[in-house]
PAZAPA-4460 file (N, C-alpha, C; in steps of 0.05 Angstrom, whole numbers, plus 32768, in hexadecimal, padded with zeros to 4 digits):
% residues 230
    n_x    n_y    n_z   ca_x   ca_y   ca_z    c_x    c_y    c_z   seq   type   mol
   81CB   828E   789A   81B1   829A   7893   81AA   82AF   78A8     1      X     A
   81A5   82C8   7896   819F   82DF   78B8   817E   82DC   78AF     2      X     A
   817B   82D7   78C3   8158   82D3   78C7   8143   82EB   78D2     3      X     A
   813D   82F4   78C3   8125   8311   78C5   8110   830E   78D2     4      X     A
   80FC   82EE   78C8   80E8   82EB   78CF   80E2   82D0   78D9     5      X     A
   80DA   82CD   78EC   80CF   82BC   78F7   80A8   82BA   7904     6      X     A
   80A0   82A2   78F5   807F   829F   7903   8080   828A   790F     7      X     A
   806E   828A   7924   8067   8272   7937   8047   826B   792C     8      X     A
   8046   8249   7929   802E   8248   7928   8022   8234   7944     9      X     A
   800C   8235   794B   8008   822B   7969   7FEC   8214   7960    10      X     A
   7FE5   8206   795A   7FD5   81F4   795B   7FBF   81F5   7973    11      X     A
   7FA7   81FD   7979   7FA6   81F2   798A   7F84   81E9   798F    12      X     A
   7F7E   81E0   79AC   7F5F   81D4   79A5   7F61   81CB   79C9    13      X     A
   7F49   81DD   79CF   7F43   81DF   79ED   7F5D   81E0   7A00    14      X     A
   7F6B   81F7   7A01   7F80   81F9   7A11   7F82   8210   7A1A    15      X     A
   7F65   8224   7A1C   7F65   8234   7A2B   7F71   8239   7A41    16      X     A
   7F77   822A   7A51   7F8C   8224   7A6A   7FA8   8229   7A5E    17      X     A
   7FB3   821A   7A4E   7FD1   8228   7A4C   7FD4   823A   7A37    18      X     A
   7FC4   823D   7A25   7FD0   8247   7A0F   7FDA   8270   7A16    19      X     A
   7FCE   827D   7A2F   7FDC   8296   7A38   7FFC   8292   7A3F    20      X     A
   7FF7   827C   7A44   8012   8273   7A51   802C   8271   7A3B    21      X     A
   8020   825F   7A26   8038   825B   7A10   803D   8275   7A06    22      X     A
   8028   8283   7A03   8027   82A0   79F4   803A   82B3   79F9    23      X     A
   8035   82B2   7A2A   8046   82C7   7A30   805C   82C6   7A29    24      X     A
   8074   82A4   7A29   8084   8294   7A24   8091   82A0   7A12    25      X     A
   8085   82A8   79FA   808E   82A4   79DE   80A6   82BC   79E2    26      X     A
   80C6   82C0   79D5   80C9   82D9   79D2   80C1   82EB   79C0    27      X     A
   80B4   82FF   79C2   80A7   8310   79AE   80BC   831A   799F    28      X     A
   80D5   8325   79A6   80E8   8332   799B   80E6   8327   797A    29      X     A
   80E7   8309   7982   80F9   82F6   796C   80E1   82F0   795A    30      X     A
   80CC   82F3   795D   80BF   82E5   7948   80AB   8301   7939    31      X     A
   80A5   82FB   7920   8088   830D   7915   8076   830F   791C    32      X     A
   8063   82F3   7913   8047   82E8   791A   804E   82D3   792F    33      X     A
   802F   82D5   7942   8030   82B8   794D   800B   82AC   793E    34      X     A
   800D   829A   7936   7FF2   828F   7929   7FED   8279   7941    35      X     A
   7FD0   8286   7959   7FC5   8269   795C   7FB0   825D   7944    36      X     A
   7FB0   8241   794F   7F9B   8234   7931   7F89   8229   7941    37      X     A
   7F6F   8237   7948   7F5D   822F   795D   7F4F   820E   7949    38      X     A
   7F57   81F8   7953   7F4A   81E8   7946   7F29   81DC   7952    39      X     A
   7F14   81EA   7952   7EF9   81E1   7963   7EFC   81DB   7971    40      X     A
   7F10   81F3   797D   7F04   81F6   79A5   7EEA   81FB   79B5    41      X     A
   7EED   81E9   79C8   7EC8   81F3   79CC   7ECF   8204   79E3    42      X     A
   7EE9   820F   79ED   7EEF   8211   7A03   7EF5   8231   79FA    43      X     A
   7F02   8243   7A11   7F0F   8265   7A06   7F22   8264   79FD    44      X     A
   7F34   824E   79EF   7F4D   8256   79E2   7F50   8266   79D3    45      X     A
   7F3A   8265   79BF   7F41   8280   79AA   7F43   829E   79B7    46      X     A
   7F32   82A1   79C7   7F2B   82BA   79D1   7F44   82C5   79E9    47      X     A
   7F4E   82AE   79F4   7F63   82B0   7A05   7F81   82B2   79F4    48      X     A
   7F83   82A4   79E1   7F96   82A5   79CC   7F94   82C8   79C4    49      X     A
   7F7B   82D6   79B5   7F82   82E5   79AE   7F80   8301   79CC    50      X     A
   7F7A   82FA   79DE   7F83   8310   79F5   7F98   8315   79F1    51      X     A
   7FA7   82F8   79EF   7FC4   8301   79F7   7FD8   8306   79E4    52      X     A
   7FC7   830D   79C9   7FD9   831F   79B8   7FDB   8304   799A    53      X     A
   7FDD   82F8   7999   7FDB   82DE   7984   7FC2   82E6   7973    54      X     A
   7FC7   82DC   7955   7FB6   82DF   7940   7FA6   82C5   7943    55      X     A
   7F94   82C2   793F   7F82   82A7   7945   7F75   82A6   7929    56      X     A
   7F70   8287   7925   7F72   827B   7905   7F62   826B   7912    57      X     A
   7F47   8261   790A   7F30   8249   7909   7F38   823A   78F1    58      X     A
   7F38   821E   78F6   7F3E   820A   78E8   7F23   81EE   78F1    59      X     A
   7F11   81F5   78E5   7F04   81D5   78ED   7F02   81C3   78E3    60      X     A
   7F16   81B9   78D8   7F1E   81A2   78DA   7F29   8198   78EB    61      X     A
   7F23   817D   78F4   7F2D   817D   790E   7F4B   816D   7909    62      X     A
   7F5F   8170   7915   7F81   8162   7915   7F8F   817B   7918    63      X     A
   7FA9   8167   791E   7FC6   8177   792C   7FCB   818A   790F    64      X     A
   7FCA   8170   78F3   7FDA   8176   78E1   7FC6   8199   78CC    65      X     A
   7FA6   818F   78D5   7F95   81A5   78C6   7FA2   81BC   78CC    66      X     A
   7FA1   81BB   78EF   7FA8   81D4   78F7   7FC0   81E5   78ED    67      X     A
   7FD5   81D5   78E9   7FE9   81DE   78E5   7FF0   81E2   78CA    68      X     A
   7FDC   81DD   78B7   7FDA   81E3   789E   7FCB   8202   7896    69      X     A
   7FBA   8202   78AB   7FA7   821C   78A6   7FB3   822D   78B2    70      X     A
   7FD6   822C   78C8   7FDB   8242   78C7   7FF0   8247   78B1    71      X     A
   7FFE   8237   789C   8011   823B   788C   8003   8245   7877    72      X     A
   7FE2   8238   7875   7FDC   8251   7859   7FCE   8267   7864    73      X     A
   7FCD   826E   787D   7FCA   828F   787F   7FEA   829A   787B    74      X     A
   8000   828D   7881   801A   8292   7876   8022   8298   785F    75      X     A
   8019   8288   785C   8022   8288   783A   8012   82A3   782D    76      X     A
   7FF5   82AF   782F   7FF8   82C7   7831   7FFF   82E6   7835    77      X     A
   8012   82DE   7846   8021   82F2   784A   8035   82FD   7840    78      X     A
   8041   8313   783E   8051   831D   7829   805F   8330   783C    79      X     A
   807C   832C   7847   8090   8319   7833   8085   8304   7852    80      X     A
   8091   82F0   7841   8094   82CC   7850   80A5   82CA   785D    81      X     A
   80A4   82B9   787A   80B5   82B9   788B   80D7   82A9   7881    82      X     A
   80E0   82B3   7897   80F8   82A1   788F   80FA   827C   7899    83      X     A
   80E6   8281   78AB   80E6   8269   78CB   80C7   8268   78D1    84      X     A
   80BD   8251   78D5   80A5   8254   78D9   80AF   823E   78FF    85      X     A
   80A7   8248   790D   80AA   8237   7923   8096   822B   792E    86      X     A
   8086   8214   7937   8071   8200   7939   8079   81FA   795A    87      X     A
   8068   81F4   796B   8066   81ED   7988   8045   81F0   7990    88      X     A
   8047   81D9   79A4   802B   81D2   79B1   801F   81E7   79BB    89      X     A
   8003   81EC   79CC   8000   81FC   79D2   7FEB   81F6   79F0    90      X     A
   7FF6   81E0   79F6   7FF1   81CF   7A11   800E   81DC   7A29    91      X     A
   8020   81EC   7A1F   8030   81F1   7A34   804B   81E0   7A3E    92      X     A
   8044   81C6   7A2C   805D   81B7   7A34   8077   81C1   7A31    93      X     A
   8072   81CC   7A16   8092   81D2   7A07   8094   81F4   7A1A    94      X     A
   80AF   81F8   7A0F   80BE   8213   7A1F   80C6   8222   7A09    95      X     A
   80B0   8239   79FE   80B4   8249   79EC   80C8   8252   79F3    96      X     A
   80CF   8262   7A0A   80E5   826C   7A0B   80FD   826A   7A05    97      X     A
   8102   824C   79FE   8117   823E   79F4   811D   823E   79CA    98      X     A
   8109   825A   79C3   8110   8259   79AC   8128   825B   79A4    99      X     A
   812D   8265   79AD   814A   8271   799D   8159   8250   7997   100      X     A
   815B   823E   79A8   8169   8228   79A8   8161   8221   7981   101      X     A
   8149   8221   7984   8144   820B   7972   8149   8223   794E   102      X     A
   8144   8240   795B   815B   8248   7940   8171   8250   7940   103      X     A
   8180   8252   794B   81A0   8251   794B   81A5   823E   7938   104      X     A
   81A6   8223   792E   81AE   8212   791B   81AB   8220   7904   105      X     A
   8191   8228   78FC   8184   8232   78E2   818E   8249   78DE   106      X     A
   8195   825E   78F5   81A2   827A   78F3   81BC   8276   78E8   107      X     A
   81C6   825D   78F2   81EE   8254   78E8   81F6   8243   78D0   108      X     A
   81D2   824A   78C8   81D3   822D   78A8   81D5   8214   78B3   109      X     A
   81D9   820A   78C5   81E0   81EB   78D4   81C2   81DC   78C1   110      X     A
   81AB   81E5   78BD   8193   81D3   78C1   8183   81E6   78B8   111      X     A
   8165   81D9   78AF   814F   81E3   78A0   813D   81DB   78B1   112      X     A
   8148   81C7   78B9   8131   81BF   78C9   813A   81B6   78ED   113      X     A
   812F   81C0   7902   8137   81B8   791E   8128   81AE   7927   114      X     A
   8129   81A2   7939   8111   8192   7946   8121   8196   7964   115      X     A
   810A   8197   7979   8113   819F   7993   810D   8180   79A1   116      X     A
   811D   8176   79A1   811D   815B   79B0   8117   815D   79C8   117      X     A
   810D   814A   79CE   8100   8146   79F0   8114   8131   79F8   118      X     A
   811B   811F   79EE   812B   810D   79FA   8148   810D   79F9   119      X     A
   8151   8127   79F2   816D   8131   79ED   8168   8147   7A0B   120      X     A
   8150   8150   7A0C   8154   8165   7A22   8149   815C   7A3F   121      X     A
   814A   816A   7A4F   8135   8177   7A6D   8122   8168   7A65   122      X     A
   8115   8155   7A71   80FB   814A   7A6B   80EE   814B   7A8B   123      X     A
   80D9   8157   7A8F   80D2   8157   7AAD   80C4   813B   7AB4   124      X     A
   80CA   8133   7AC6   80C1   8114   7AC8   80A2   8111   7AC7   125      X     A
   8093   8105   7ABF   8078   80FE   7AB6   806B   8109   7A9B   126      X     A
   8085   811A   7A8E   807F   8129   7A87   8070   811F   7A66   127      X     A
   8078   810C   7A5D   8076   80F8   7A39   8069   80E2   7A52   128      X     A
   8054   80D6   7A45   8049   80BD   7A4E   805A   80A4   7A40   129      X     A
   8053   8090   7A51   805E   8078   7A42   8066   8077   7A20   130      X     A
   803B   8075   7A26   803B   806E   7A01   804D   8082   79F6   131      X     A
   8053   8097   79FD   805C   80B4   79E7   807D   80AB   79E5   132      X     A
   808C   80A7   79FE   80A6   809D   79FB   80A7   8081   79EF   133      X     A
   8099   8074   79E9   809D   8056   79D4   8091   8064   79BF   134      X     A
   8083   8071   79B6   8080   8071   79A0   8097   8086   7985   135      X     A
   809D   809F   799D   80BA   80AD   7995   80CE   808E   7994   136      X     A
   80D5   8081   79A4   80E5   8075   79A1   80E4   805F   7984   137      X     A
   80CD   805D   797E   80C0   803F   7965   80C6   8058   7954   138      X     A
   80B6   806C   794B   80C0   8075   7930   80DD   8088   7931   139      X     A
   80E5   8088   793C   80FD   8096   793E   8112   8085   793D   140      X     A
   810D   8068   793E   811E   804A   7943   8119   804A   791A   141      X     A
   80FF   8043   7912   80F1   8042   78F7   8102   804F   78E3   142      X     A
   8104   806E   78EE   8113   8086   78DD   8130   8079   78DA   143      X     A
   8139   8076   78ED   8160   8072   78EE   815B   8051   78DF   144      X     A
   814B   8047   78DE   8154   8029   78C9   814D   802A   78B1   145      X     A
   8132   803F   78B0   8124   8040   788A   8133   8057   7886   146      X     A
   813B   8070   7889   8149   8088   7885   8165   808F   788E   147      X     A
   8173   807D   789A   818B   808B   78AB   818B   80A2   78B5   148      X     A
   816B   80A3   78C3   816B   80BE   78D2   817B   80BD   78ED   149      X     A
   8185   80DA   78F7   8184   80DB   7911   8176   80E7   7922   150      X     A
   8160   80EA   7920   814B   80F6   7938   8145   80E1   794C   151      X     A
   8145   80EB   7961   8138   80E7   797A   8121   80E2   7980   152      X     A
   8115   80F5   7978   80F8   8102   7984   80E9   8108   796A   153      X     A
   80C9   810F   796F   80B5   811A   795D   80B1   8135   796A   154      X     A
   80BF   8141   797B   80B0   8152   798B   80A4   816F   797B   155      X     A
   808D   8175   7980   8084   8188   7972   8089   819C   7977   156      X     A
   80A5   81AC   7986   80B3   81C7   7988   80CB   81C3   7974   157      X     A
   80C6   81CD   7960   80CF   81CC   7944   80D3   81E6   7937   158      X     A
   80E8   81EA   7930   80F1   8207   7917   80F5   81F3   78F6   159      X     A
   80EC   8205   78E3   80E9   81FC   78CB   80EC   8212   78B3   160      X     A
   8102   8210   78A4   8102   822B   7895   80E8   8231   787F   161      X     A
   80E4   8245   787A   80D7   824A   7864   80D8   8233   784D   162      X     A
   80E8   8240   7843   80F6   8228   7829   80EE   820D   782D   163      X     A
   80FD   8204   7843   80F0   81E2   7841   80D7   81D9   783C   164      X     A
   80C0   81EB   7850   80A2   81E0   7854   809A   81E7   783D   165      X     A
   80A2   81F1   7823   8098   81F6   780A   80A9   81DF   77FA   166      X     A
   80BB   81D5   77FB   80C5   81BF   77F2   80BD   81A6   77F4   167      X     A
   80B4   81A4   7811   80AD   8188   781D   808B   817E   7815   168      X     A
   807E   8196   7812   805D   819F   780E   8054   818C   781E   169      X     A
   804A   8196   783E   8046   8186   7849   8020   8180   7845   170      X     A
   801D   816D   785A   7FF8   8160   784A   7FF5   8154   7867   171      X     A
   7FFD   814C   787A   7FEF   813D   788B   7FDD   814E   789D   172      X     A
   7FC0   813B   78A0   7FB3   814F   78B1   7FAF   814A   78CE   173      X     A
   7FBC   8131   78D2   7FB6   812F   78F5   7FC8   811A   78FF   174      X     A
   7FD1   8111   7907   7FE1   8104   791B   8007   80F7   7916   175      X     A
   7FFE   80FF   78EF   801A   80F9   78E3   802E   8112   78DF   176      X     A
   801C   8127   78E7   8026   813D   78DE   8051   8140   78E7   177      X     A
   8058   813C   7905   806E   8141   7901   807D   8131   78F4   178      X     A
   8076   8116   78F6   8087   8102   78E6   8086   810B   78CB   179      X     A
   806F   8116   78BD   807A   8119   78A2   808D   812B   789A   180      X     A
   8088   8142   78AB   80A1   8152   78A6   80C1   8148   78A9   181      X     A
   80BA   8136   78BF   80ED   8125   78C0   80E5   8118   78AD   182      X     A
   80CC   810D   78A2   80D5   80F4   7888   80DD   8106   7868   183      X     A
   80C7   8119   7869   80CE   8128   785A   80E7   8136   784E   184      X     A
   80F5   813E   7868   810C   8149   786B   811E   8139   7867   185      X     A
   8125   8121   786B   812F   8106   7869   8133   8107   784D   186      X     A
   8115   8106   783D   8113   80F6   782B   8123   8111   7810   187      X     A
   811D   812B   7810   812A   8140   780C   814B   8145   7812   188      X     A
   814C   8131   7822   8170   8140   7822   8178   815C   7830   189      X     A
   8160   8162   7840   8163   817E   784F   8173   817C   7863   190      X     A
   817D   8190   7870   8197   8190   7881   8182   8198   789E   191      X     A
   817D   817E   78B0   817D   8179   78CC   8183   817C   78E2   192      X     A
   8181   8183   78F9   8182   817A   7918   8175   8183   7928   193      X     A
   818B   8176   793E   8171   817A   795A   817C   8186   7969   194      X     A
   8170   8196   797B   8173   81A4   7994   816C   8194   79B1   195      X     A
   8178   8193   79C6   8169   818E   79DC   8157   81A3   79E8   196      X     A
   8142   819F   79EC   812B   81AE   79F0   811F   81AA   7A13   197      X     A
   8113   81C0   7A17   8107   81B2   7A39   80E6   81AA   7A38   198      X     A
   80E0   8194   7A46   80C3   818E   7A41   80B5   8188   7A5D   199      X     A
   80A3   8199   7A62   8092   8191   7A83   807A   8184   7A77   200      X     A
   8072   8184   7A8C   8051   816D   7A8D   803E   8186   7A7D   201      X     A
   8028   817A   7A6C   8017   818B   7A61   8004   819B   7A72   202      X     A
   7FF5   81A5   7A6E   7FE4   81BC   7A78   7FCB   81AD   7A72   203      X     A
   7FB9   819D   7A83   7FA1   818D   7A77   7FAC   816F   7A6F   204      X     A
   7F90   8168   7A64   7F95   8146   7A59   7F98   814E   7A38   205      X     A
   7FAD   8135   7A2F   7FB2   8133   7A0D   7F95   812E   7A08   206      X     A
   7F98   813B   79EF   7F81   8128   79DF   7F85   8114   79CA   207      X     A
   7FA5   810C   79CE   7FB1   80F5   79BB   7FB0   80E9   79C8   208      X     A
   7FCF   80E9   79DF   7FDB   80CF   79E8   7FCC   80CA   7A07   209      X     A
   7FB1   80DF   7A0D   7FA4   80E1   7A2B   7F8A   80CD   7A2A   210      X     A
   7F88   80C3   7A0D   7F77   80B0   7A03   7F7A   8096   79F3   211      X     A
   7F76   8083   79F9   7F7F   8064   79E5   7F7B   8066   79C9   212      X     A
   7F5A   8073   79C9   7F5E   8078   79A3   7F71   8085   799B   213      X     A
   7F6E   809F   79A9   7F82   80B4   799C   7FA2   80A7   799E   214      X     A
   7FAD   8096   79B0   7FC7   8090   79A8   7FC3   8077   799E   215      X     A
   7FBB   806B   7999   7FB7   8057   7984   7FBB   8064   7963   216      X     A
   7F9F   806C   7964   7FAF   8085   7948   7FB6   808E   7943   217      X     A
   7FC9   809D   794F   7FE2   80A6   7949   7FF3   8094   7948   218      X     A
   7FF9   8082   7959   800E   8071   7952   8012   8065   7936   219      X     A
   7FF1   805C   7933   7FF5   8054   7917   7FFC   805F   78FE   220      X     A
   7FF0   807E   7902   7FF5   808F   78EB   8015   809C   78E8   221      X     A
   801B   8091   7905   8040   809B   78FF   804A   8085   78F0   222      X     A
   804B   8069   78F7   805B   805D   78E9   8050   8055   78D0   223      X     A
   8038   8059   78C4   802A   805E   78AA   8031   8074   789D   224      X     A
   803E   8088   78AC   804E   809F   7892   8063   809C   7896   225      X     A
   8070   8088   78A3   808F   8082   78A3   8088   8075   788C   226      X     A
   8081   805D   788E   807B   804C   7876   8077   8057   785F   227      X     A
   8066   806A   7858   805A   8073   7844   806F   8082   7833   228      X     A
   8082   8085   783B   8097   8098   7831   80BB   8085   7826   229      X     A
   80B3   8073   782D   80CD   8064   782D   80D0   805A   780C   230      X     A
***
């Protein structure tokens, strides 16, 4: 597949602190658009997002998955449509720079879908909290016994072709969002893998796994769209 176009979409919600950072990160060469999806920040992200050159998208609804829906249908407006849509946090953990890893598969036909594993790569030590490494480990254990998957990780530094995310029609709006996409993909017969990826400590506190509700619910809502799909 020779790949023309590539968009990044960035999720994000009070990360005024890193989000210049992921931005500088990004290689510009390689991609079209970059979409942040300011989800009701009360903080300068949007305004710092768009200094540094990023199209900024308000989404209030609040979740991981809203956000990342309101940047695929300003996508899907666009004319012509990417080839690659690429997805990563916007807390600083992940290493934009490391795109290319995660499309090389998709550039060689290998996969439709990559996922940049954290526990295949560089993980800086403190970097995944407890809860976050048992819970990658429970649905990723879940996937390989209900799916014969092989993923590792949920990690949200992910390449995804065009084609698939119109196949798969994704719907989750907050905390299931990556799992639905490997179950999806799973459940489709789409051609898979993973990359080792590098991951440091975030930039600030989670507002998932930096709180008991928030990883509580998520945990539940992952293995409730494992389930939901089997």
């Amino acid at each position: 597949m020779r790949m023309t176009i590539v968009d990044v979409v960035i999720p994000a919600y009070n990360e005024e602190e890193a989000i210049p950072l992921v931005l500088a990160d990004i290689p510009k060469e390689k991609v079209r658009s970059i979409y942040v999806v300011d989800n009701n920040s009360t903080d300068q992200t949007a305004q710092k997002a768009q200094t540094a050159g990023a199209t900024v998208l308000s989404e209030n609804h609040q979740g991981y998955g809203s956000a990342c829906l309101r940047g695929l249908a300003e996508i899907k407006s666009k004319n012509p449509k990417p080839d690659v849509i690429v997805f990563l946090d916007a807390d600083y953990s992940d290493y934009p720079e490391e795109l290319d890893l995660l499309l090389k598969p998709i550039q060689e036909e290998r996969a439709e879908l990559v996922i940049g594993s954290r526990a295949l790569g560089n993980r800086e030590k403190g970097a995944m909290l407890p809860q976050q490494v048992f819970g990658n480990w429970l649905a990723t254990t879940m996937m390989r016994w209900m799916y014969r998957s092989e993923f590792t990780d949920l990690g949200p530094f992910r390449a995804i072709t065009w084609r698939a995310l119109e196949q798969i029609q994704m719907a989750d709006q907050d905390f299931g969002w990556t799992v639905e996409m490997q179950v999806k993909v799973l459940k489709n017969k789409i051609l898979y893998t993973e990359v080792p990826v590098s991951y440091r400590k975030r930039k600030g506190i989670s507002k998932i796994t930096g709180t008991i509700r928030g990883t509580i619910m998520a945990g539940y809502k992952i293995i409730f769209t494992i389930l939901r799909y089997a």
